[in-house]
C-alpha positions in Angstrom: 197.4 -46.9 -71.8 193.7 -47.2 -72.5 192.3 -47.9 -76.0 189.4 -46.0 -77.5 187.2 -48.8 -76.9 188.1 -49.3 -73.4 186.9 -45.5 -73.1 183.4 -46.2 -73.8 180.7 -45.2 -71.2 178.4 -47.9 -72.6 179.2 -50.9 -74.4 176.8 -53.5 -75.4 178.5 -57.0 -75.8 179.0 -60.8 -74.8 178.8 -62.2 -71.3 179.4 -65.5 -69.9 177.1 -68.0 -72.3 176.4 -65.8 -75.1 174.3 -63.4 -72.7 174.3 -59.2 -73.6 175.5 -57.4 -71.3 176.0 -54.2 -71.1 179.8 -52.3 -69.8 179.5 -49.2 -68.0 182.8 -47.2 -67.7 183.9 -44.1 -66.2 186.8 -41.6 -66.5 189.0 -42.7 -63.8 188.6 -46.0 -64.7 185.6 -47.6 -62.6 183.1 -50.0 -64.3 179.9 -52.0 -63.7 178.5 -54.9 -65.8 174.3 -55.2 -66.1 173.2 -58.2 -67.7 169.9 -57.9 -70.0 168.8 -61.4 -68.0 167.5 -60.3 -64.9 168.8 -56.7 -65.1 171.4 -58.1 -63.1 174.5 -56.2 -62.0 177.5 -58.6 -62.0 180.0 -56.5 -61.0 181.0 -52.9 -59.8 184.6 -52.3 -60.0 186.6 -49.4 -58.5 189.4 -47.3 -60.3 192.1 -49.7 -58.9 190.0 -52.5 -61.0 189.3 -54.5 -57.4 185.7 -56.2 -57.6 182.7 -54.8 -55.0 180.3 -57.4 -55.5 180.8 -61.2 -55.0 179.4 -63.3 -57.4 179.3 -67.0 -56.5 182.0 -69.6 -58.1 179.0 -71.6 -58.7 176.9 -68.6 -60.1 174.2 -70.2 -62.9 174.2 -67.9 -66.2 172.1 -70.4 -67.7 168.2 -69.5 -68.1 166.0 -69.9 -66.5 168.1 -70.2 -63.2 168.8 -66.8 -61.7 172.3 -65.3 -61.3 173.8 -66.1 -58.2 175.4 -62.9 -56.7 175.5 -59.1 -57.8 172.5 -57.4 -57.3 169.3 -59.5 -58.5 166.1 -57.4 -59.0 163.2 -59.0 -56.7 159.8 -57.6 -58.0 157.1 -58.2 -57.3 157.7 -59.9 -53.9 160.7 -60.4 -52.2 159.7 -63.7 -50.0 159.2 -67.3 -51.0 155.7 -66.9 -50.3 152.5 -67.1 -52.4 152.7 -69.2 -55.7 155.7 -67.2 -57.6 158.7 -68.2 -57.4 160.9 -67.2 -54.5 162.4 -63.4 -54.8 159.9 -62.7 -58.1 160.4 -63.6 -61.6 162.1 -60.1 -62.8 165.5 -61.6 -62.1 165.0 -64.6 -64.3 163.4 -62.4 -67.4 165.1 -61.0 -70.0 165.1 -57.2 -70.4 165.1 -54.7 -73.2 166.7 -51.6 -73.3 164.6 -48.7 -73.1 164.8 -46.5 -75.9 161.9 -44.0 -74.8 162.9 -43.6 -70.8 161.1 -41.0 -68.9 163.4 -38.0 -67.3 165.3 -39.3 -64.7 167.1 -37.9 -61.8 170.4 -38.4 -62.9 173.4 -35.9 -64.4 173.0 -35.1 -67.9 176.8 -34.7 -68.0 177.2 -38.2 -67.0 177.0 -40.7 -70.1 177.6 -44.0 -67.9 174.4 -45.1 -67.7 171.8 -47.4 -69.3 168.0 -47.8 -69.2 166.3 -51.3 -69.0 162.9 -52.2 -69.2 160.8 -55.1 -68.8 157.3 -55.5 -69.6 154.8 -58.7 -68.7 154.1 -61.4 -71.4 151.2 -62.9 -71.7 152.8 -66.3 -70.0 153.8 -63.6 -67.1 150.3 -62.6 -66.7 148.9 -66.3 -66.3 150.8 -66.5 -62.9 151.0 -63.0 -61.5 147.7 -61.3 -63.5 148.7 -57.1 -63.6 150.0 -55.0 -66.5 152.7 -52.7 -65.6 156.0 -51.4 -66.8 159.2 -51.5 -64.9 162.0 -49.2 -65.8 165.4 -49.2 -64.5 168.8 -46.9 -64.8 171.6 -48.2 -63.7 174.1 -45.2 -63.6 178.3 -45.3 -63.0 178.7 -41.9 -61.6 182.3 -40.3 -62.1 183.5 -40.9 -59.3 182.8 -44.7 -59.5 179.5 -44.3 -57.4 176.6 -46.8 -58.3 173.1 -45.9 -58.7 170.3 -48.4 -59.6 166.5 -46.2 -60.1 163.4 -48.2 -60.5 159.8 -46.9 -61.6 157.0 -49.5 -61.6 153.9 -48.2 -63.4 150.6 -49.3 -63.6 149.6 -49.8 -67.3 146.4 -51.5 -66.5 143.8 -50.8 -68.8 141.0 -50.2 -65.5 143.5 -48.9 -63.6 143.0 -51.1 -60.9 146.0 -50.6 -58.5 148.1 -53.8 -57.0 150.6 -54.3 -54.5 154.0 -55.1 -54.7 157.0 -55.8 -52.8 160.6 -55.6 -54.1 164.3 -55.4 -53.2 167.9 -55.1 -54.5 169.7 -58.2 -53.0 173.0 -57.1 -53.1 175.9 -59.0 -52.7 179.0 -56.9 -51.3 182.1 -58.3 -51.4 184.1 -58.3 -48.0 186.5 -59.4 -46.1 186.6 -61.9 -43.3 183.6 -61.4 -41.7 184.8 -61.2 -38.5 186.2 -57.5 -39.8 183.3 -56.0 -40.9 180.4 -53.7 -39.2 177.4 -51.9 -40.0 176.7 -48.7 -38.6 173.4 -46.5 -39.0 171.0 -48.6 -37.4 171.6 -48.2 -34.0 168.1 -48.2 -32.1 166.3 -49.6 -34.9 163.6 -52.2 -34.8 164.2 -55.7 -36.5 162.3 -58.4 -37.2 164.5 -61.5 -36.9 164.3 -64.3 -39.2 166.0 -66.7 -37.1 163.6 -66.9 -34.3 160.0 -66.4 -35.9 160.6 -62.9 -36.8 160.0 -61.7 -33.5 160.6 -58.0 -33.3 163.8 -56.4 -31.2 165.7 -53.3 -30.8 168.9 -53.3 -32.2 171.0 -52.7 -29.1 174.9 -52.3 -30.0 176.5 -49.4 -31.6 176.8 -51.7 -34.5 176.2 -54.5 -36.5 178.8 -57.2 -36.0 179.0 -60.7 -37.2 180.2 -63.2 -34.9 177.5 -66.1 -36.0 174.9 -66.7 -38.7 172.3 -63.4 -39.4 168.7 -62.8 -40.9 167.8 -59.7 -39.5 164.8 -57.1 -41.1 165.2 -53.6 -40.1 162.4 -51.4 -40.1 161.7 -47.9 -40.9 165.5 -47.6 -41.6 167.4 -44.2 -42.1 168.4 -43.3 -45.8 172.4 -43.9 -45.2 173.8 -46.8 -44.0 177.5 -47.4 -44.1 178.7 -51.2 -44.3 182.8 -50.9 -42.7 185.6 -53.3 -43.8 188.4 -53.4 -41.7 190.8 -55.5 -42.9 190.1 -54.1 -46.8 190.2 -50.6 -45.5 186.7 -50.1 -47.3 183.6 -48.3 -46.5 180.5 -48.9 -48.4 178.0 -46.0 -47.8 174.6 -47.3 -48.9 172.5 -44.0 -49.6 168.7 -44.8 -50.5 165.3 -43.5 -51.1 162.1 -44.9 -51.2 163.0 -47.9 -49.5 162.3 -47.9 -45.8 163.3 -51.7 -44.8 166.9 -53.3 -45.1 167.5 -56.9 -44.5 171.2 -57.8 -43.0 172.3 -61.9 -43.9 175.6 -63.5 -43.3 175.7 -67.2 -44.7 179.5 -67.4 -45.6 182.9 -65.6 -44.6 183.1 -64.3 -47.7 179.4 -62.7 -48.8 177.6 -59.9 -47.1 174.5 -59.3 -48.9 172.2 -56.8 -47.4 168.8 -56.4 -50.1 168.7 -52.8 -49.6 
Protein backbone atom coordinates (compact mmCIF):
# COMPACT_ATOMS: atom_id res chain seq x y z
CA UNK A 1 0.00 0.00 0.00
CA UNK A 2 1.24 3.34 -0.98
CA UNK A 3 2.10 6.13 1.57
CA UNK A 4 1.04 9.69 1.28
CA UNK A 5 4.33 10.69 0.20
CA UNK A 6 4.75 8.18 -2.37
CA UNK A 7 1.38 9.82 -3.76
CA UNK A 8 2.85 12.95 -4.67
CA UNK A 9 2.71 14.30 -8.35
CA UNK A 10 5.91 16.28 -7.70
CA UNK A 11 8.49 15.92 -5.33
CA UNK A 12 11.59 17.95 -5.05
CA UNK A 13 14.47 15.86 -3.37
CA UNK A 14 18.09 14.21 -3.41
CA UNK A 15 19.66 12.43 -6.38
CA UNK A 16 22.68 10.54 -6.81
CA UNK A 17 25.60 13.12 -5.36
CA UNK A 18 23.56 15.54 -3.58
CA UNK A 19 21.90 16.65 -6.96
CA UNK A 20 17.82 17.94 -6.86
CA UNK A 21 15.89 16.24 -8.63
CA UNK A 22 12.67 16.37 -9.12
CA UNK A 23 9.89 12.87 -8.81
CA UNK A 24 7.01 12.96 -11.02
CA UNK A 25 4.24 10.36 -10.13
CA UNK A 26 1.05 9.43 -11.43
CA UNK A 27 -2.08 7.58 -10.25
CA UNK A 28 -1.55 4.13 -11.46
CA UNK A 29 1.75 4.24 -10.31
CA UNK A 30 4.16 5.49 -13.28
CA UNK A 31 7.09 7.92 -12.55
CA UNK A 32 9.79 9.94 -14.14
CA UNK A 33 12.84 11.51 -12.53
CA UNK A 34 14.25 15.21 -14.06
CA UNK A 35 17.34 16.27 -12.72
CA UNK A 36 17.80 20.30 -12.20
CA UNK A 37 21.59 19.52 -13.88
CA UNK A 38 21.00 19.41 -17.45
CA UNK A 39 17.17 19.11 -17.22
CA UNK A 40 17.91 15.63 -17.56
CA UNK A 41 15.30 12.92 -17.43
CA UNK A 42 16.87 9.84 -15.71
CA UNK A 43 14.22 7.68 -15.84
CA UNK A 44 10.60 6.95 -16.97
CA UNK A 45 9.10 4.13 -15.27
CA UNK A 46 5.80 2.31 -16.09
CA UNK A 47 2.98 1.24 -13.61
CA UNK A 48 4.64 -2.29 -13.28
CA UNK A 49 7.85 -0.06 -11.94
CA UNK A 50 10.05 -1.58 -15.03
CA UNK A 51 12.65 1.21 -16.28
CA UNK A 52 12.14 2.87 -20.14
CA UNK A 53 15.26 4.59 -20.32
CA UNK A 54 18.81 3.15 -19.90
CA UNK A 55 21.10 5.08 -18.15
CA UNK A 56 24.79 3.91 -18.39
CA UNK A 57 26.48 1.80 -15.29
CA UNK A 58 29.14 4.26 -15.82
CA UNK A 59 26.77 7.36 -16.05
CA UNK A 60 28.87 10.61 -14.59
CA UNK A 61 26.51 12.70 -12.02
CA UNK A 62 29.38 14.68 -11.30
CA UNK A 63 29.56 18.42 -12.87
CA UNK A 64 30.63 19.49 -15.13
CA UNK A 65 30.41 15.99 -17.04
CA UNK A 66 27.06 15.39 -18.62
CA UNK A 67 24.75 12.59 -17.59
CA UNK A 68 25.20 9.63 -19.57
CA UNK A 69 21.80 8.20 -20.60
CA UNK A 70 18.01 9.40 -20.24
CA UNK A 71 17.17 12.09 -22.30
CA UNK A 72 19.99 14.98 -22.29
CA UNK A 73 18.76 18.40 -23.66
CA UNK A 74 21.17 19.40 -26.77
CA UNK A 75 20.69 23.17 -27.36
CA UNK A 76 21.99 25.09 -29.09
CA UNK A 77 23.55 22.61 -31.56
CA UNK A 78 23.37 19.13 -31.67
CA UNK A 79 26.85 18.21 -33.45
CA UNK A 80 30.42 18.36 -32.24
CA UNK A 81 31.02 21.13 -34.52
CA UNK A 82 31.96 24.79 -34.07
CA UNK A 83 33.78 25.80 -30.82
CA UNK A 84 30.97 24.57 -28.10
CA UNK A 85 31.18 21.74 -26.71
CA UNK A 86 29.83 18.64 -28.46
CA UNK A 87 25.76 18.30 -28.06
CA UNK A 88 25.58 22.12 -26.39
CA UNK A 89 26.18 23.18 -22.97
CA UNK A 90 22.30 23.03 -21.69
CA UNK A 91 22.91 19.52 -20.59
CA UNK A 92 25.80 20.30 -18.39
CA UNK A 93 23.95 23.66 -16.73
CA UNK A 94 22.06 23.72 -13.85
CA UNK A 95 18.40 24.73 -14.15
CA UNK A 96 15.83 26.59 -12.09
CA UNK A 97 12.47 25.89 -11.72
CA UNK A 98 10.21 28.23 -13.33
CA UNK A 99 7.87 29.83 -11.15
CA UNK A 100 6.26 32.28 -13.79
CA UNK A 101 5.81 29.61 -16.99
CA UNK A 102 3.88 30.75 -19.85
CA UNK A 103 0.40 28.66 -20.73
CA UNK A 104 1.32 25.56 -21.96
CA UNK A 105 -0.37 22.96 -23.83
CA UNK A 106 -0.86 20.53 -21.30
CA UNK A 107 -4.06 19.20 -19.07
CA UNK A 108 -4.84 21.33 -16.30
CA UNK A 109 -6.20 18.31 -14.51
CA UNK A 110 -2.97 16.75 -14.67
CA UNK A 111 -0.64 17.90 -11.64
CA UNK A 112 2.51 15.60 -12.76
CA UNK A 113 4.39 18.01 -14.29
CA UNK A 114 7.21 20.51 -13.68
CA UNK A 115 8.60 23.66 -15.42
CA UNK A 116 12.44 24.21 -15.79
CA UNK A 117 14.21 27.00 -16.99
CA UNK A 118 17.54 28.06 -17.78
CA UNK A 119 18.84 31.38 -18.64
CA UNK A 120 22.59 32.36 -20.08
CA UNK A 121 25.26 33.73 -17.59
CA UNK A 122 27.45 36.02 -18.35
CA UNK A 123 30.38 33.15 -18.59
CA UNK A 124 27.66 31.44 -21.08
CA UNK A 125 27.61 34.43 -23.24
CA UNK A 126 31.49 34.73 -23.64
CA UNK A 127 31.40 31.43 -25.70
CA UNK A 128 28.02 31.25 -27.41
CA UNK A 129 27.10 35.48 -27.41
CA UNK A 130 22.84 35.47 -27.52
CA UNK A 131 20.33 36.23 -24.81
CA UNK A 132 17.48 33.99 -24.68
CA UNK A 133 15.31 31.96 -22.28
CA UNK A 134 14.68 28.31 -22.58
CA UNK A 135 11.64 26.85 -20.82
CA UNK A 136 10.85 23.28 -20.45
CA UNK A 137 7.75 21.06 -19.02
CA UNK A 138 8.31 17.86 -18.57
CA UNK A 139 4.74 16.25 -17.98
CA UNK A 140 3.76 12.36 -16.59
CA UNK A 141 0.49 12.09 -18.14
CA UNK A 142 -2.06 9.63 -16.32
CA UNK A 143 -1.63 7.15 -18.17
CA UNK A 144 2.24 7.02 -17.71
CA UNK A 145 2.75 8.95 -21.10
CA UNK A 146 5.94 11.32 -21.24
CA UNK A 147 5.87 14.69 -22.60
CA UNK A 148 8.96 16.94 -22.72
CA UNK A 149 7.79 20.85 -24.34
CA UNK A 150 10.61 23.32 -25.06
CA UNK A 151 10.21 27.17 -25.91
CA UNK A 152 13.40 29.05 -26.74
CA UNK A 153 12.92 32.83 -26.75
CA UNK A 154 14.84 35.46 -27.95
CA UNK A 155 15.35 38.02 -25.08
CA UNK A 156 17.94 39.98 -26.95
CA UNK A 157 17.77 43.48 -26.23
CA UNK A 158 18.03 44.37 -30.45
CA UNK A 159 16.27 41.63 -31.16
CA UNK A 160 18.59 40.30 -33.47
CA UNK A 161 17.47 36.75 -34.31
CA UNK A 162 20.03 33.52 -34.15
CA UNK A 163 20.01 30.13 -35.13
CA UNK A 164 19.91 27.10 -33.25
CA UNK A 165 19.89 23.49 -33.46
CA UNK A 166 18.68 21.10 -30.78
CA UNK A 167 17.61 17.51 -29.89
CA UNK A 168 16.31 15.16 -27.16
CA UNK A 169 18.90 12.29 -27.24
CA UNK A 170 16.96 9.77 -25.76
CA UNK A 171 18.10 6.66 -24.51
CA UNK A 172 15.30 3.82 -24.68
CA UNK A 173 15.82 0.90 -22.93
CA UNK A 174 15.45 -2.42 -25.09
CA UNK A 175 16.01 -5.60 -25.50
CA UNK A 176 18.46 -7.54 -27.54
CA UNK A 177 18.85 -5.70 -30.34
CA UNK A 178 18.46 -8.14 -32.63
CA UNK A 179 14.45 -7.99 -31.40
CA UNK A 180 13.71 -4.68 -32.02
CA UNK A 181 12.34 -2.52 -35.20
CA UNK A 182 11.36 0.78 -36.14
CA UNK A 183 8.46 1.41 -38.21
CA UNK A 184 7.22 4.84 -39.64
CA UNK A 185 9.92 5.68 -41.83
CA UNK A 186 9.55 3.64 -44.62
CA UNK A 187 10.48 5.74 -47.78
CA UNK A 188 12.16 8.33 -45.94
CA UNK A 189 15.42 10.09 -46.90
CA UNK A 190 18.54 9.65 -44.53
CA UNK A 191 21.63 11.03 -44.35
CA UNK A 192 24.07 8.35 -43.15
CA UNK A 193 26.78 8.99 -40.81
CA UNK A 194 28.70 6.10 -41.47
CA UNK A 195 29.62 6.76 -44.96
CA UNK A 196 29.97 10.72 -45.26
CA UNK A 197 26.47 11.38 -44.75
CA UNK A 198 25.52 10.51 -48.12
CA UNK A 199 21.86 10.70 -48.65
CA UNK A 200 19.58 7.33 -49.26
CA UNK A 201 16.13 6.12 -49.24
CA UNK A 202 15.18 4.01 -46.61
CA UNK A 203 14.20 0.88 -48.47
CA UNK A 204 12.85 -1.90 -46.00
CA UNK A 205 9.46 -1.95 -44.31
CA UNK A 206 11.59 -1.26 -41.26
CA UNK A 207 14.34 -0.36 -39.36
CA UNK A 208 16.32 -3.35 -38.14
CA UNK A 209 19.56 -3.67 -36.44
CA UNK A 210 21.73 -6.40 -37.55
CA UNK A 211 25.18 -4.09 -37.32
CA UNK A 212 26.32 -0.76 -36.08
CA UNK A 213 23.81 2.48 -37.14
CA UNK A 214 24.09 6.35 -37.52
CA UNK A 215 21.42 7.18 -39.67
CA UNK A 216 19.61 10.99 -40.05
CA UNK A 217 16.16 10.90 -41.23
CA UNK A 218 14.78 13.82 -42.86
CA UNK A 219 11.52 15.47 -43.09
CA UNK A 220 10.24 12.60 -40.71
CA UNK A 221 6.38 11.99 -39.99
CA UNK A 222 5.11 13.05 -36.48
CA UNK A 223 4.74 9.25 -35.13
CA UNK A 224 7.21 6.85 -35.05
CA UNK A 225 6.81 3.64 -33.21
CA UNK A 226 10.19 1.88 -31.88
CA UNK A 227 8.84 -2.35 -31.50
CA UNK A 228 10.42 -4.69 -28.83
CA UNK A 229 9.85 -8.03 -29.42
CA UNK A 230 11.19 -10.02 -26.92
CA UNK A 231 9.94 -7.27 -24.02
CA UNK A 232 6.50 -7.23 -25.71
CA UNK A 233 6.87 -3.24 -25.79
CA UNK A 234 5.98 -0.66 -28.16
CA UNK A 235 7.31 2.84 -27.82
CA UNK A 236 5.22 5.26 -29.94
CA UNK A 237 7.24 8.39 -30.33
CA UNK A 238 4.61 11.24 -31.17
CA UNK A 239 6.33 14.76 -32.00
CA UNK A 240 5.91 18.22 -33.17
CA UNK A 241 8.12 20.70 -34.34
CA UNK A 242 10.84 18.48 -34.97
CA UNK A 243 11.20 17.31 -38.53
CA UNK A 244 14.65 15.18 -38.28
CA UNK A 245 15.22 11.88 -36.19
CA UNK A 246 18.52 10.35 -35.87
CA UNK A 247 18.54 6.32 -35.41
CA UNK A 248 22.15 4.95 -33.45
CA UNK A 249 22.91 1.50 -32.23
CA UNK A 250 26.40 1.32 -30.31
CA UNK A 251 25.57 -1.53 -27.85
CA UNK A 252 22.98 -4.50 -27.43
CA UNK A 253 21.49 -3.00 -24.81
CA UNK A 254 20.83 1.04 -25.75
CA UNK A 255 18.69 2.38 -28.52
CA UNK A 256 18.85 5.97 -28.47
CA UNK A 257 17.15 7.75 -31.19
CA UNK A 258 17.48 12.03 -30.42
CA UNK A 259 14.04 12.63 -31.46
Amino acid sequence: MATASERVPVELCKGVNGLDKVVLREVRGGSAEIYLYGAHVTSWKNEHGEELLFVSAKANFKPPKPIRGGIPICFPQFSNNGTLEQHGFARTKFWSIDTDPPPFPTSTSNKAFIDLILKPTEEDMKIWPHSYEFRLRVTLGPGGDLMLTSRIRNTSADGKPFSFTFAYHTYFSVSDISEVRVEGLETIDYLDNLHNKERFTEQGDAITFESEVDKIYVSTPTKIAILDHEKKRTFVIRKDGLPDAEFEFHSAKALFPPI
